[in-house]
N, C-alpha and C positions, 0 to 999 in steps of 0.2 A: 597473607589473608586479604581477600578483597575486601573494600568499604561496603557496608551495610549502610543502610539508606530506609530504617524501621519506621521512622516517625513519616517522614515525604513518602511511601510506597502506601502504608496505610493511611495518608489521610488524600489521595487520590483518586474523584471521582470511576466510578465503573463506567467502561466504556461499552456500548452493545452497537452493534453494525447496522446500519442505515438509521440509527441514531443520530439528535442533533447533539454534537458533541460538546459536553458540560463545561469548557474552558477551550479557550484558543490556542493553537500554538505558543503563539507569545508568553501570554499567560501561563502555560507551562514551563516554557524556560525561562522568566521569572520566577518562579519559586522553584526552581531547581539551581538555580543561583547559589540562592541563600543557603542552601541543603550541601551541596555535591562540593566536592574540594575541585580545582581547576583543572587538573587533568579528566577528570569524569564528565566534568563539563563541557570541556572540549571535543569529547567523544559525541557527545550527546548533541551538542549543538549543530557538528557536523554531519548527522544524517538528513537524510532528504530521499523521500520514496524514490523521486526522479532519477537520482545520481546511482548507477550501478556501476560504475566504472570501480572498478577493485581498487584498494589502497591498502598497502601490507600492514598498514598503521591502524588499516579499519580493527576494532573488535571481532571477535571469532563469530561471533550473532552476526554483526551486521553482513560478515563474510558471507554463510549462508544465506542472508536475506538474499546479498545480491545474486548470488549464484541461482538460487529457488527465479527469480525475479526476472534474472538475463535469460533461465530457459524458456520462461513462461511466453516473454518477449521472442525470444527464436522462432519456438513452435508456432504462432501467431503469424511472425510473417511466414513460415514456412504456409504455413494452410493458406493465407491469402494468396499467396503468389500460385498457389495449386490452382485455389480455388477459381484464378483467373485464367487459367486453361482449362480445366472443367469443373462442373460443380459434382461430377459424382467419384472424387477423388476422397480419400479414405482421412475423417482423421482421429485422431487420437484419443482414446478415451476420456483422457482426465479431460481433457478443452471439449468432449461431446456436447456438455450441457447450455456451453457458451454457447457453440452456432446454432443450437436447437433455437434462442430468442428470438422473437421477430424484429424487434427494432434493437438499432447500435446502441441507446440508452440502457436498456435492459445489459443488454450482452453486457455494457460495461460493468452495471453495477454486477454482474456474477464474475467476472475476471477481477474486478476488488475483494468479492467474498473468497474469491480462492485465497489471496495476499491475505485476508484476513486470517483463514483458516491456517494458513501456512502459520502465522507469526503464535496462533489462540495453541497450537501444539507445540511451540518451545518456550512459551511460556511458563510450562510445567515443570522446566527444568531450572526458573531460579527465580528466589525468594529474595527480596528485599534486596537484591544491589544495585550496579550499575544494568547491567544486562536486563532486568525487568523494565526500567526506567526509558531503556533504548526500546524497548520491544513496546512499552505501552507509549511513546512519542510516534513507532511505526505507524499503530496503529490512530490515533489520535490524528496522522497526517491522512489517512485514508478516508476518516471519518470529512475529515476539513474538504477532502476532491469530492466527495459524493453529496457532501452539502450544496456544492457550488455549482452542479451541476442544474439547470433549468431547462425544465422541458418545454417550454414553449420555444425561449431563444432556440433551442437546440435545433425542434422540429422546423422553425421559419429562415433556419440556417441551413438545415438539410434540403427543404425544398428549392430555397435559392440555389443553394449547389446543383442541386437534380435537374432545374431548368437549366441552366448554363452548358450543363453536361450532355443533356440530350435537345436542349434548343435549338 
């Protein structure tokens, strides 16, 4: 039977998307320390939204993350690389909404809300153990990239690039 993890699942803040999020990473795996025996910990400590590279040792969750994660990534460059020999090349529904944004900031934050939604629907399938704990760290990491995102640097980085590009 897996560990249950009642008292640390319930006493952790609610996470909601483009929220500033109520604890740090850190901070969360500090008190997940105290809570999770060393192997749970171990699992937990090594996710990272970044890394999709498969590890047979991943957890069956984090398995799917990366698989949901690595297509979302495929189809992506696949559209770019289209999109750079035409722009009226066809693409895929689910990514429709992304290229509809006008600006890269925007697109990004709807390509995190997909990640999010992806993770807000297997969340329903487990209650208080490791795998909720993995699944709310996902997202907690997603929260922490969409915080750190700043729109001015971004925009006076974008146009630097744009002059350079077309200078």
């Amino acid at each position: 039977m897996p560990n249950k993890y009642y008292y640390l699942v319930a006493f952790l803040a609610y996470l909601e998307f483009e929220k500033t999020p109520p604890i740090t990473k850190s901070e969360f795996l500090s008190e997940c320390r105290k809570w999770l025996d060393a192997g749970d910990f171990k699992k937990l400590a090594e996710v990272n939204i970044n890394n999709i590279e498969t590890n047979p040792e991943d957890p069956a969750i984090i398995k799917e993350w990366k698989s949901f994660d690595l297509t979302l990534r495929k189809d992506l460059g696949e559209i770019r690389e289209m999109r750079k020999k035409s722009l009226h090349e066809t693409i895929p529904i689910w990514l429709m909404d992304v290229f509809e944004e006008p600006t890269p900031l925007l697109m990004e934050r709807k390509l995190e809300k997909k990640r999010w939604d992806f993770i807000e629907e297997k969340e329903f399938g487990y209650h208080f153990d490791i795998n909720t704990l993995l699944l709310y760290f996902l997202k907690l990491q997603i929260l922490e990239r969409l915080a750190a995102f700043e729109k001015e640097k971004g925009k006076a980085r974008f146009e630097r690039l744009s002059e350079i590009t077309h200078g």
